[in-house]
TIRO-847533 format. One record per atom (N, C-alpha, C, O): x, y, z; residue in three letters. Coordinates in steps of 0.001 Angstrom, whole numbers, plus 500000, padded with zeros to 6 digits. Example, Ala and Ser with C-alpha at 12.3 -4.5 7.8 and 13.67 -1.06 7.14 Angstrom:
BEGIN
513190494310507800ala 512300495500507800ala 513200496700507800ala 514236496681508465ala 512850497750507080ser 513670498940507140ser 512900500030507870ser 513409501138508039ser 
This chain:
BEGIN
736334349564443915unk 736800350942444085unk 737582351067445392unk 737083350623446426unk 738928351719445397unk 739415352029446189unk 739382353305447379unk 739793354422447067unk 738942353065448536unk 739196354475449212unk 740064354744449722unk 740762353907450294unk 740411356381449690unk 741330357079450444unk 740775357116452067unk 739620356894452430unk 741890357447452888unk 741347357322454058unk 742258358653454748unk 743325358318455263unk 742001359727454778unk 743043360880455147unk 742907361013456735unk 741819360711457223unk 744047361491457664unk 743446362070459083unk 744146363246459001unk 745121363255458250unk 743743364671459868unk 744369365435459940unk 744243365689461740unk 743536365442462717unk 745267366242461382unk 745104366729463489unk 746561367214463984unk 747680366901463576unk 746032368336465298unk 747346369783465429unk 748179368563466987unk 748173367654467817unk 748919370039466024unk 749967369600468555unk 750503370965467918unk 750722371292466751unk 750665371821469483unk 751397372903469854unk 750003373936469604unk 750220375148469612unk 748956373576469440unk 747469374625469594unk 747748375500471159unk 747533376670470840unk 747978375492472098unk 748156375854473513unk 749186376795473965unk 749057377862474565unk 750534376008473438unk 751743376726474051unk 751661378176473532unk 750947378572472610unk 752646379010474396unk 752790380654474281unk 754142380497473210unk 754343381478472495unk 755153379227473048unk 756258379770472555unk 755957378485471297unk 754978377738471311unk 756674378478470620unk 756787377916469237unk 755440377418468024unk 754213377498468085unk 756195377005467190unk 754658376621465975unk 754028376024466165unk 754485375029466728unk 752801376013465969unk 752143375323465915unk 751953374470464577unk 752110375084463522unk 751675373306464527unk 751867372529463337unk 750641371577463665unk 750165371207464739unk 750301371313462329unk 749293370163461531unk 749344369483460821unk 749531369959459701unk 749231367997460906unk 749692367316460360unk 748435366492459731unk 747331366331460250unk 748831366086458661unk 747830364682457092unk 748083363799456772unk 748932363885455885unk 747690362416457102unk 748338361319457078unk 747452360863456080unk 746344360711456593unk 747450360562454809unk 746321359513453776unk 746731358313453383unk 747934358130453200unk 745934357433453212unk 746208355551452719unk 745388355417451746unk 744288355968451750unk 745766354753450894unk 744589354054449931unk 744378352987450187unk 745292352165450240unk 742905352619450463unk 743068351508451077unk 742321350175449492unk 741324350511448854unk 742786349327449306unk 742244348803448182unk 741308347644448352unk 740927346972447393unk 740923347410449668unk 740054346397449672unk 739647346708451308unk 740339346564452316unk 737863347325451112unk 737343347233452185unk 735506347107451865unk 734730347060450911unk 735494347098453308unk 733959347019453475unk 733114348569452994unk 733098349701453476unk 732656348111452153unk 731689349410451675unk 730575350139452538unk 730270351331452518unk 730000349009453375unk 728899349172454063unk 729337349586455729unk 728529349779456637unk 730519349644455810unk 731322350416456382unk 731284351812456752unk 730535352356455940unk 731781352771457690unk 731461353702457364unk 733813354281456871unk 734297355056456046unk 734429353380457901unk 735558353689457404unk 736112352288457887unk 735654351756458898unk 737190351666457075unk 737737350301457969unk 738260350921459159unk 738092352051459616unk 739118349662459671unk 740077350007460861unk 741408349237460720unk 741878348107460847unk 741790350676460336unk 743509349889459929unk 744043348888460850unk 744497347771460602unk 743884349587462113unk 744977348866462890unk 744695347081463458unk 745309346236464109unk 743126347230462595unk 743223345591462781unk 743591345063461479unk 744124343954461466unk 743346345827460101unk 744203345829458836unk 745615345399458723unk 746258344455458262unk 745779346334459250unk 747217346117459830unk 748023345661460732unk 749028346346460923unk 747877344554461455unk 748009344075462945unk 749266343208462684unk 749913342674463585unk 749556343119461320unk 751113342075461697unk 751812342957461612unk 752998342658461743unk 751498344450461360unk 752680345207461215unk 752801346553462432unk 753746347288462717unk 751786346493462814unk 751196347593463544unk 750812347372464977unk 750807346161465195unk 750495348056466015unk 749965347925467416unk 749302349571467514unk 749455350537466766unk 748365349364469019unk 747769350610468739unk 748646350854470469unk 748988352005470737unk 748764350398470889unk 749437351103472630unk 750632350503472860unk 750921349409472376unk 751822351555474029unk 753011351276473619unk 752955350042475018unk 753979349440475341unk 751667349822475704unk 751721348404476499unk 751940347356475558unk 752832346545475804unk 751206347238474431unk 750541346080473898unk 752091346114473298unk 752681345035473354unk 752622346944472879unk 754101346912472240unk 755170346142472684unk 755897345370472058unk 755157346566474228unk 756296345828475001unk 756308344531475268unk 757360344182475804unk 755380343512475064unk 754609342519474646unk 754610341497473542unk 754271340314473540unk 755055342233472664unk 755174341879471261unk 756766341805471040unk 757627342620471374unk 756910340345470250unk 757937339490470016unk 758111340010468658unk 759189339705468149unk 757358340686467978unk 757458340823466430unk 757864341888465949unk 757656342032464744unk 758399342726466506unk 758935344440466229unk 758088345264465604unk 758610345943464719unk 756527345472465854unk 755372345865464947unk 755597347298465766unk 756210347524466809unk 754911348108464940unk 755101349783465129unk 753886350030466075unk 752807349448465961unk 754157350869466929unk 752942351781467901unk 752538352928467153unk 753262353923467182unk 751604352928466564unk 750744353917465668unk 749941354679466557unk 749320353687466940unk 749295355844467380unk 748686356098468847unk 748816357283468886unk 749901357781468586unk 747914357935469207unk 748161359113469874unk 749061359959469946unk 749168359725471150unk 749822360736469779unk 750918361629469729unk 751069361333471463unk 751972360637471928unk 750098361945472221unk 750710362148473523unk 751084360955473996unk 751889360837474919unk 750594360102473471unk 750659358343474144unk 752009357666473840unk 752482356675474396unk 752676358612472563unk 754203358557472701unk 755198359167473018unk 756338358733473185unk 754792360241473119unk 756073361507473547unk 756183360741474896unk 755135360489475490unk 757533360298475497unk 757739360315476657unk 757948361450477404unk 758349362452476812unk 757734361492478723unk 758370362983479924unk 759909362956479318unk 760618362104478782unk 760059364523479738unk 761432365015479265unk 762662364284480404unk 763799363969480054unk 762171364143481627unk 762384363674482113unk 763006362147482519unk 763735361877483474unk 762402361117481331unk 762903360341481754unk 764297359696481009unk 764899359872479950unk 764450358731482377unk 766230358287481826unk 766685357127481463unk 767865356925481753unk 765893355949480691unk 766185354967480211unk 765987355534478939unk 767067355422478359unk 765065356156478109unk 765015356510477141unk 765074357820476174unk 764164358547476573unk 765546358266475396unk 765093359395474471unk 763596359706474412unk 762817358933473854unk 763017361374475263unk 761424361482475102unk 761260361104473174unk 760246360459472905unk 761885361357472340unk 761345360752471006unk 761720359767470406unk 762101359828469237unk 761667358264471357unk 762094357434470556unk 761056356838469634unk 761243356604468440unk 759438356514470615unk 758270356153470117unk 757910356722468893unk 758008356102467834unk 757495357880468981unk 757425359160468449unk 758048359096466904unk 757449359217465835unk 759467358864467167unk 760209359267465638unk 760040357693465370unk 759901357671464147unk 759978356479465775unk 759846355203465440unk 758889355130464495unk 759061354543463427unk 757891355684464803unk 755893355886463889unk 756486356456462998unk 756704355798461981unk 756857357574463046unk 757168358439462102unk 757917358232460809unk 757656358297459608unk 758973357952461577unk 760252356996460473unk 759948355996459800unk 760416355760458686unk 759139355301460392unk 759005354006459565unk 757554354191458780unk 757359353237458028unk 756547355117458762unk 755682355326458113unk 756354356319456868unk 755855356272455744unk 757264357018457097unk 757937357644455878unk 758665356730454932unk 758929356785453730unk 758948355685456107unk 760306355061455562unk 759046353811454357unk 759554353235453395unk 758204353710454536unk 757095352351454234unk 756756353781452768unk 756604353453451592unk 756730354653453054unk 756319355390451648unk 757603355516450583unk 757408355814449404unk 758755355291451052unk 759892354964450276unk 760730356583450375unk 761407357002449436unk 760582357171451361unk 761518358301452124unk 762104358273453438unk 761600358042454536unk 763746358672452949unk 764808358398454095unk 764654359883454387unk 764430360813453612unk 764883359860456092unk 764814361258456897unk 766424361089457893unk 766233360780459069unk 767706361252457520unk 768823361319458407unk 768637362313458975unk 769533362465459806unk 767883363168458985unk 768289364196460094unk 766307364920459723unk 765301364565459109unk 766937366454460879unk 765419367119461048unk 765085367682459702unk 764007367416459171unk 765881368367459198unk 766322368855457444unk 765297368524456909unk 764249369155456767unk 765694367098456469unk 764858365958455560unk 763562365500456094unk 762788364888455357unk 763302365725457191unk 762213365680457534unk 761102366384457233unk 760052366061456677unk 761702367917457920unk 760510369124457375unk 760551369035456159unk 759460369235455625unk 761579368760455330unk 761341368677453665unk 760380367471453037unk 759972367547451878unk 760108366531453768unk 759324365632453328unk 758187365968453587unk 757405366030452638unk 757772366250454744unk 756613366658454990unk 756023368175454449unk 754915368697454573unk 756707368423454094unk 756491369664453462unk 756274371013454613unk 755400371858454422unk 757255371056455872unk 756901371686456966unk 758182372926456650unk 759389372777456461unk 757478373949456683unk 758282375307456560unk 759167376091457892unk 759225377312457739unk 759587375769458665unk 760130376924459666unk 760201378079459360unk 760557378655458332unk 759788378451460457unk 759963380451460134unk 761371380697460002unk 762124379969460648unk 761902381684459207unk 763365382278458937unk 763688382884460031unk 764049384009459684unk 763787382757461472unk 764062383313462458unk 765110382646462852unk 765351381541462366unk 765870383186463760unk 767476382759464242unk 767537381570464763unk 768488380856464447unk 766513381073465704unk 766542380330466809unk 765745378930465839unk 765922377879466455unk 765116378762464799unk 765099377679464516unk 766227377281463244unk 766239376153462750unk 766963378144462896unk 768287377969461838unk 769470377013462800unk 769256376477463887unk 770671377013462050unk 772088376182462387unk 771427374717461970unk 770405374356461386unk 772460374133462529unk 772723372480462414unk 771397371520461971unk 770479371490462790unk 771271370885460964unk 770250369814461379unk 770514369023462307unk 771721368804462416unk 769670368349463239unk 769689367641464219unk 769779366193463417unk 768898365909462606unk 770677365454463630unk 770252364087462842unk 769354363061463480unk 769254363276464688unk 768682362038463078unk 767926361054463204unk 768183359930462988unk 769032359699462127unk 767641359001463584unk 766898359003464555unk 767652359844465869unk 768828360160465689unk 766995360220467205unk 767343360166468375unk 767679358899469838unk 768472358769470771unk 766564358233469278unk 766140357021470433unk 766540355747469810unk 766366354739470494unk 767007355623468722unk 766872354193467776unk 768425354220467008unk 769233355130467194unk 768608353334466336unk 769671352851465632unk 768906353151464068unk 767691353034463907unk 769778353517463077unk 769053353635461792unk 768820352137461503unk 767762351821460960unk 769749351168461830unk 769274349839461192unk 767741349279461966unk 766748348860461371unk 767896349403463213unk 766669349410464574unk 765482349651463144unk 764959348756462479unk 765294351297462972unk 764590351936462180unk 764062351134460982unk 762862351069460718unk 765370350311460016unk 765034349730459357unk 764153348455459486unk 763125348111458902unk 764745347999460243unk 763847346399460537unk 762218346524460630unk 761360345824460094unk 762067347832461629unk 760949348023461758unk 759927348910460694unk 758725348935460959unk 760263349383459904unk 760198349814458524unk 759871348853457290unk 758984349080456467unk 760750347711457288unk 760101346422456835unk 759177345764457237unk 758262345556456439unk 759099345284458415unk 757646344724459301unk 756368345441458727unk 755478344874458094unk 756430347166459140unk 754875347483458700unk 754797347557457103unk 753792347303456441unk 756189347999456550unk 755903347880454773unk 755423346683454627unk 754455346724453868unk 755697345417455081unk 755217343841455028unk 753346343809455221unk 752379343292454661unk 753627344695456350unk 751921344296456956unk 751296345310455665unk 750206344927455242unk 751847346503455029unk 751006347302454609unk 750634346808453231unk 749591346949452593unk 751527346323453003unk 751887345545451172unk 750956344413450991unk 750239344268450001unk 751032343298452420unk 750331342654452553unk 748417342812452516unk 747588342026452056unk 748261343930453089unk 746896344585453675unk 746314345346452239unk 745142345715452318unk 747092345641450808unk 746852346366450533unk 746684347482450973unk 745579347924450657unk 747306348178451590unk 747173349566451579unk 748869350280451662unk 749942349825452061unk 748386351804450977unk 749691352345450578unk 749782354012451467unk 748866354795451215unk 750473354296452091unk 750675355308452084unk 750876356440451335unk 752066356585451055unk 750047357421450844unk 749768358345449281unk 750343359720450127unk 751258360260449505unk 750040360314451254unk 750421361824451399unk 750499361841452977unk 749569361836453783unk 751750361861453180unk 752120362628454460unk 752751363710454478unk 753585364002453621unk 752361364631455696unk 752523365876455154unk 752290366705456928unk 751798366225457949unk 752953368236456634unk 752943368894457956unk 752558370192457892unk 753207370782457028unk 751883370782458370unk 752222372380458258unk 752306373409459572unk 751425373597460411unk 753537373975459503unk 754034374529461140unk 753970376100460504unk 754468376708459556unk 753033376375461637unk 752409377418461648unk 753076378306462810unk 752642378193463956unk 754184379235462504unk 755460380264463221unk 754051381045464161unk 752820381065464179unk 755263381629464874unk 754833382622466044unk 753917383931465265unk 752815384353465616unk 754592384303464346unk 754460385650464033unk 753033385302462952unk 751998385958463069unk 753153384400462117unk 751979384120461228unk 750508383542462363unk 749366383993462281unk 750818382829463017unk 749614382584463817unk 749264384212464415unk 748215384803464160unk 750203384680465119unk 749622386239465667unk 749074387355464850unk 748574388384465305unk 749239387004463433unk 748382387417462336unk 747365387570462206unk 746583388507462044unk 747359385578462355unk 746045385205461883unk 744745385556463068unk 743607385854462706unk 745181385451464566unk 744620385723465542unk 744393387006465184unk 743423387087464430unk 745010388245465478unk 744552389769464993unk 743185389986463743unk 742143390638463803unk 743692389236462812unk 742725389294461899unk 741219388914462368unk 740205389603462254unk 741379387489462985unk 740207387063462982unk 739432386735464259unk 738319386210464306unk 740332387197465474unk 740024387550466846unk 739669386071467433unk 738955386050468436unk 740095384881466905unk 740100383781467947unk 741552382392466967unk 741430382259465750unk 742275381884467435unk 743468381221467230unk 742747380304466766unk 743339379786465819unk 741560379740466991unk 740676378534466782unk 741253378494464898unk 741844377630464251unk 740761379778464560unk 740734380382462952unk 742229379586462746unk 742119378535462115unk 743531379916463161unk 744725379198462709unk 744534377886462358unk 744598377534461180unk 744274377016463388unk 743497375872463194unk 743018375231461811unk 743336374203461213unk 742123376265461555unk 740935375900460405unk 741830376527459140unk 741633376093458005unk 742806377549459386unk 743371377696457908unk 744217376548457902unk 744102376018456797unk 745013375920458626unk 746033374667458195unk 744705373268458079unk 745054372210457554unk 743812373360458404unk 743079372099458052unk 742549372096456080unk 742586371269455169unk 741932374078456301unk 741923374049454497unk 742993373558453754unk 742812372825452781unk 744313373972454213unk 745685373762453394unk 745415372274452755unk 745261371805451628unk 745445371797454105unk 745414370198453619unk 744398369292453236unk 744381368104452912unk 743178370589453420unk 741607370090452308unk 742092370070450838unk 742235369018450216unk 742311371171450372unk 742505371797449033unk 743728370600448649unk 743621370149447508unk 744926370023449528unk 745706369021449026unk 745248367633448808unk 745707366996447859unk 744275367049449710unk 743387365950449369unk 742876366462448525unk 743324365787447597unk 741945367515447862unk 740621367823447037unk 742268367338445317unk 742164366538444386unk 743359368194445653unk 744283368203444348unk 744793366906444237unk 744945366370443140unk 745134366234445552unk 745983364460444618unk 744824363762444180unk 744850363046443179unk 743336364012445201unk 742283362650445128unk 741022362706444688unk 740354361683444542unk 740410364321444343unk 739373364048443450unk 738905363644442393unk 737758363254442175unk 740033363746441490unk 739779363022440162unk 740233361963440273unk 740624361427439236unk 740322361486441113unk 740852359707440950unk 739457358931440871unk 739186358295439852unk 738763358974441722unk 737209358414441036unk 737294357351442432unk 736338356603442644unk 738493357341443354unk 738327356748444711unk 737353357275445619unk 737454358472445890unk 736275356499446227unk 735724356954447653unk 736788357916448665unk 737886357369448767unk 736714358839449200unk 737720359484450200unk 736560359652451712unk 735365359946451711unk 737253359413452600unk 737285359499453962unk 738352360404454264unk 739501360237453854unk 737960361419455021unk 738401362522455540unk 738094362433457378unk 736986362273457888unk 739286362574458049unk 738709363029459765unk 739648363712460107unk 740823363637459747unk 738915364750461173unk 739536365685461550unk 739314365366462984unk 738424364531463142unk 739974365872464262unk 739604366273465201unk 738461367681465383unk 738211368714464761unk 738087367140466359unk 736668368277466958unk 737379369928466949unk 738565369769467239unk 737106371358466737unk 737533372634467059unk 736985372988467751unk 736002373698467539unk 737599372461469437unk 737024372620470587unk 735537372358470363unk 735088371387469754unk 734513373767471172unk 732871372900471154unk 732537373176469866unk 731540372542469522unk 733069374004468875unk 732154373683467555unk 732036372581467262unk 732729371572467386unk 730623372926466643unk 729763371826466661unk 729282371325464836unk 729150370195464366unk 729115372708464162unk 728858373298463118unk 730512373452461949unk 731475374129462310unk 730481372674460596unk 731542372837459898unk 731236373410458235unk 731954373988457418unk 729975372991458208unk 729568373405456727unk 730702374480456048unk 731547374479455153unk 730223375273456940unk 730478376922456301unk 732112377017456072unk 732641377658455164unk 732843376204457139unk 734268376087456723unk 734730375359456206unk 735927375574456018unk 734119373937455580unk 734154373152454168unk 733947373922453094unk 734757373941452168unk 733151374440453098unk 732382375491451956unk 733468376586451426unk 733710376869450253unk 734116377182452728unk 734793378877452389unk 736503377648452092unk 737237378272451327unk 736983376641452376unk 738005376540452323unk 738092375479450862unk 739119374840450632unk 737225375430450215unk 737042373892449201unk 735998374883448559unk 734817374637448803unk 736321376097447679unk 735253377034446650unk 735023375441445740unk 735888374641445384unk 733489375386445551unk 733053375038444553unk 732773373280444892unk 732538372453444010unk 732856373010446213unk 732130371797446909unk 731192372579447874unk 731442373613448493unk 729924371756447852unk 728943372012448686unk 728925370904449776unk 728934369680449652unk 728899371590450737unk 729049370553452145unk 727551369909452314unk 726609370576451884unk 727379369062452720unk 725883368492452534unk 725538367654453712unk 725532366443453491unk 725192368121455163unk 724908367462456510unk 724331366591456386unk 723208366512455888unk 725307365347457028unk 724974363956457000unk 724632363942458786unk 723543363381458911unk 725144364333460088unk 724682364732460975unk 725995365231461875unk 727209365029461893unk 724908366082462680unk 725638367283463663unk 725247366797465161unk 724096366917465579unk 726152366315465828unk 725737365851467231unk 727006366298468119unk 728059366646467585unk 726899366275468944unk 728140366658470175unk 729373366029469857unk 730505366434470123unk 729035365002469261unk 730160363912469535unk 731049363768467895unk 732254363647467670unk 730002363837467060unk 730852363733465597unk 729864364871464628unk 728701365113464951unk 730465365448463527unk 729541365651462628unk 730197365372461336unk 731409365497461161unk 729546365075460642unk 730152363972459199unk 729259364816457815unk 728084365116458027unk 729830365129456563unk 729567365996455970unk 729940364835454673unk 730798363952454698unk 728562365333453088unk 729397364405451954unk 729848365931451527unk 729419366989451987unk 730653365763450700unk 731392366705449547unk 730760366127448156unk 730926365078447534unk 729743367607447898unk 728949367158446815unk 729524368125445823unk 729792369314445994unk 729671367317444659unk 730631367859443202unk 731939366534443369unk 732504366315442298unk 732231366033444067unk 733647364572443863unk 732826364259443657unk 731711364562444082unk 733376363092442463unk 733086361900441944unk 733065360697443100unk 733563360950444197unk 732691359854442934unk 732879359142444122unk 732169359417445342unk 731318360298445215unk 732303358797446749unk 731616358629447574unk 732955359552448787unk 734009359032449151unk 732572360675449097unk 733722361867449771unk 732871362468450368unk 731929363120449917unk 733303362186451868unk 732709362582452939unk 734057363180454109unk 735264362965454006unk 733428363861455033unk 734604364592456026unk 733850364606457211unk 732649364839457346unk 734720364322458074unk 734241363792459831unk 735059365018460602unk 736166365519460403unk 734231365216461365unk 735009366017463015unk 734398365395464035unk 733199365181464213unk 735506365074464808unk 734973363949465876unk 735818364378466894unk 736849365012466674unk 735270363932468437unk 735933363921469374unk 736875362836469775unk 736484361674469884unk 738139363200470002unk 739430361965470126unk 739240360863468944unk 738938359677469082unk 739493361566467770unk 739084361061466746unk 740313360278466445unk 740203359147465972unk 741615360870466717unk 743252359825467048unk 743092358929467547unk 743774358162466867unk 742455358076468676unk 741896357000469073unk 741234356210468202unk 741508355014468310unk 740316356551467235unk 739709355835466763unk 740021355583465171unk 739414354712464548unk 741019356418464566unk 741543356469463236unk 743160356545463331unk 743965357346463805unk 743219355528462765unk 744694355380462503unk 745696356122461668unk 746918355981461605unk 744720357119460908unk 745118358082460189unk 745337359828460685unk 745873360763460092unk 744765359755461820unk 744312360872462297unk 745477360584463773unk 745891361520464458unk 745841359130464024unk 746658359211465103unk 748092359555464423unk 748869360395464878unk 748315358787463281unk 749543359004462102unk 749859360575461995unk 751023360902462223unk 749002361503461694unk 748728362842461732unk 749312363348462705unk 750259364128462601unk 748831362974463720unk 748979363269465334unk 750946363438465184unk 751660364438465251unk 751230362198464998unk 752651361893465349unk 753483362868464602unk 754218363581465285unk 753492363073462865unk 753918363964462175unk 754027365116462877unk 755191365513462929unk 752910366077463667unk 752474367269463886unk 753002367546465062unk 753298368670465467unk 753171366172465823unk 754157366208467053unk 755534366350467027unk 756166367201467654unk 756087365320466133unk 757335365240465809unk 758021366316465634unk 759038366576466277unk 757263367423464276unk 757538368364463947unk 757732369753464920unk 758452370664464509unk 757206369829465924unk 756649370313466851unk 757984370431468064unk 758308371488468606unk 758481369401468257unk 759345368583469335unk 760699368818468715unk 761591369155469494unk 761093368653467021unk 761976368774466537unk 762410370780466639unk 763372371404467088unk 761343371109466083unk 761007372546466044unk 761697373290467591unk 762652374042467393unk 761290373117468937unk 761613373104469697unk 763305373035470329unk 763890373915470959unk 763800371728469927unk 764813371227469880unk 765708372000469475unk 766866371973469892unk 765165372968468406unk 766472374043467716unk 766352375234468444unk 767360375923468596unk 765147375628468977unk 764483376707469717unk 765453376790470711unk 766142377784470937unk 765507375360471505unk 766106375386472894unk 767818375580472815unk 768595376069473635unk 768089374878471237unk 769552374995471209unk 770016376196471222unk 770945376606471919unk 769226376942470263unk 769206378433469969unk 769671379401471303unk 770777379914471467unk 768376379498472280unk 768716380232473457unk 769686379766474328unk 770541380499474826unk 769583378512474542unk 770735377764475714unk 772143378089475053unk 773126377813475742unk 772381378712473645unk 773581378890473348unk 774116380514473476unk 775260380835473155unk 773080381502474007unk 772829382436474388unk 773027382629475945unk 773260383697476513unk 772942381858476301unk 772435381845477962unk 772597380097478729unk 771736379229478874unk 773595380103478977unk 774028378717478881unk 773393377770480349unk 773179376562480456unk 773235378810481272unk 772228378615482685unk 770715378287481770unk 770267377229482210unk 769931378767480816unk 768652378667480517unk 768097376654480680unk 768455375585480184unk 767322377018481430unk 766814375304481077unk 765630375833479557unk 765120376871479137unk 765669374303479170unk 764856374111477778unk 763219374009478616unk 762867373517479688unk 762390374842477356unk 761264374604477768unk 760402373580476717unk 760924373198475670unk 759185373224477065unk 758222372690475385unk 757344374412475124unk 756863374560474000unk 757209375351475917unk 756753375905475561unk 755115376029476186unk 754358376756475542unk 754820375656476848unk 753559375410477207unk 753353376739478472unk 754341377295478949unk 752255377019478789unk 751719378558479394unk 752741378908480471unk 753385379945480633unk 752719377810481142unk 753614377963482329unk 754650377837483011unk 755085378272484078unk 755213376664481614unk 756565377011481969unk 757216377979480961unk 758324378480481153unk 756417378220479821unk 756827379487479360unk 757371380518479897unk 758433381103479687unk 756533380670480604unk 756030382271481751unk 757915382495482403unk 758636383493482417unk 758182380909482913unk 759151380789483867unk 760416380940482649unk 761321381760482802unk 760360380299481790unk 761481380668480729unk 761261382186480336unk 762288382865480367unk 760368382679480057unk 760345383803479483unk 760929384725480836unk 761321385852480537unk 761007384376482137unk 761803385439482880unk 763018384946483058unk 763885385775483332unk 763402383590482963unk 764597383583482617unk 765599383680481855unk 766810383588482058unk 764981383875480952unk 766103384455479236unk 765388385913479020unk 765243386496477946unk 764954386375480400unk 765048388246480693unk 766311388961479592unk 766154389645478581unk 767394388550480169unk 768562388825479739unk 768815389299478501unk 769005390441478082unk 768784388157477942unk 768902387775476651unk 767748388371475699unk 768123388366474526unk 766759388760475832unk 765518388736475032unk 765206390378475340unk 764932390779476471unk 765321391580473725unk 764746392437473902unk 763281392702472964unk 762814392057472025unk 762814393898473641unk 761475393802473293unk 760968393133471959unk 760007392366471888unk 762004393665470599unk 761419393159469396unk 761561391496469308unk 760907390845468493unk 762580390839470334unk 762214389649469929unk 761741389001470972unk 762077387818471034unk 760997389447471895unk 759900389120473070unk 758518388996472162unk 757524388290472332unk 758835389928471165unk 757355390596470581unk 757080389015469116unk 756092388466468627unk 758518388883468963unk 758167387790467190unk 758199386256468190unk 757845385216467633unk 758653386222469705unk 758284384892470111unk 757194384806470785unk 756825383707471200unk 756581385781470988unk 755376385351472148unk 754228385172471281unk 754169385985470358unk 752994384025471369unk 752026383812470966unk 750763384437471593unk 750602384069472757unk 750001385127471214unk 748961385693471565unk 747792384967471585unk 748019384034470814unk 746548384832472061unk 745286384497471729unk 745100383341473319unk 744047382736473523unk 
């Protein structure tokens, strides 16, 4: 029997200005240890794959840095490289290993299934792709991990994004008086999409999520987001709590863990999507205003340099659209 192995996990939870997005990375993996509680790809995968962008620079074999979202975004700052070369490298070539071409940002959010809000500032131009790389670059390295993955048995089944706009998160916050809640509705999205490609397949599924901050406790939001699975505590500790999903066929269980991207290669895969998307998202944001206000420096959006952009595109910005960019909570 084959298991699925899904990760999910956010970027942009913090900042005051743009979406927040979540990203689902799943594998089937066709040959592992049962007595296991999940393999570990990245030693699965090691002729095609690396887990740090040290161990990368190192390597004679052009294998992909799979890691952490933050462990690839470079500073905006620096000047030998594009901050997304790492970044869209994972990305690209894990799309590209599922047998989807991304030339630009367009095709991207369309693969992943990532929506932008209809607002001004993320419309115009697709940005094309790569940024940091050569499309052939892209390719080579696209073959390597399809090699290691083909080799490893395992397939990439669902990657996927969901960017969650200014105005829908400030919704969801009003409604339910903590942003945490945004969170947990894009993690259902992409419950209910594992529960639709992989329950009737009769595969074992592995599910991980990152931790929601100190909650500790998930039952009740397995339960309200997956009607008609009963969550069934396998254990609740500080550090992980691991749940089966009783009603799948098969052996389907779901993890929340702390720096759970570290330790799942699926959940770091996640990471990168949710970043990417995030960074790309941005990218149009910044084109948007800087074409408004041609003095504006670009922000990522984060509390404080928000604060400092938000008095510097004073100008430019009246109340109603102070009111659809600012994030609350």
């Amino acid at each position: 029997m084959a298991l699925v192995y899904c990760g999910i996990d956010e970027a942009g939870y913090g900042p005051m200005l743009g979406p927040l997005c979540v990203g689902l990375a799943c594998f089937r993996v066709e040959r592992w240890d049962h007595e296991a509680h999940v393999p570990d790809l990245w030693e699965l995968l090691s002729a095609g794959v690396c887990r740090s962008l040290k161990e990368s620079r190192a390597d004679k074999r052009g294998r992909v840095t799979i890691a952490d979202s933050k462990q690839l975004k470079l500073s905006n700052q620096t000047k030998t490289k594009h901050p997304l070369t790492h970044l869209e490298r994972a990305a690209l070539t894990l799309l590209g290993s599922a047998g989807v071409s991304v030339p630009d940002d367009g095709h991207l959010f369309a693969a992943l299934g990532a929506t932008l809000p209809k607002e001004s500032w993320y419309a115009g131009e697709a940005i094309e792709l790569p940024l940091g790389s050569t499309a052939g670059e892209i390719g080579i390295a696209t073959n390597v991990l399809g090699t290691a993955l083909n080799e490893a048995g395992v397939t990439p089944e669902e990657l996927a994004c969901i960017a969650v706009g200014e105005q829908r998160f400030n919704q969801i916050v009003r409604a339910e008086g903590t942003k945490g809640e945004v969170t947990a509705s894009a993690i259902g999205t992409h419950l209910r999409t594992i529960e639709r490609r992989f329950k009737g397949s009769g595969d074992d599924v592995r599910i991980v999520c990152d931790r929601l901050g100190a909650r500790k406790g998930y039952a009740d939001l397995i339960e309200r987001e997956l009607p008609g699975t009963r969550a069934e505590r396998l254990m609740e500790t500080p550090e992980r709590s691991i749940y089966r999903l009783v009603g799948w066929p098969g052996d389907a269980r779901i993890m929340f863990e702390i720096d759970s991207e570290q330790a799942h290669l699926p959940v770091a895969s996640a990471s990168i999507f949710a970043k990417l998307t995030r960074e790309l998202a941005m990218a149009r944001f910044n084109r948007y205003f800087s074409g408004l206000l041609a003095e504006l420096k670009p922000t990522a959006g984060y509390y404080t340099d928000a604060r400092r952009w938000l008095g510097d595109a004073q100008s430019i910005l009246d109340a109603p659209t102070r009111q659809k960019l600012v994030r609350i909570g």
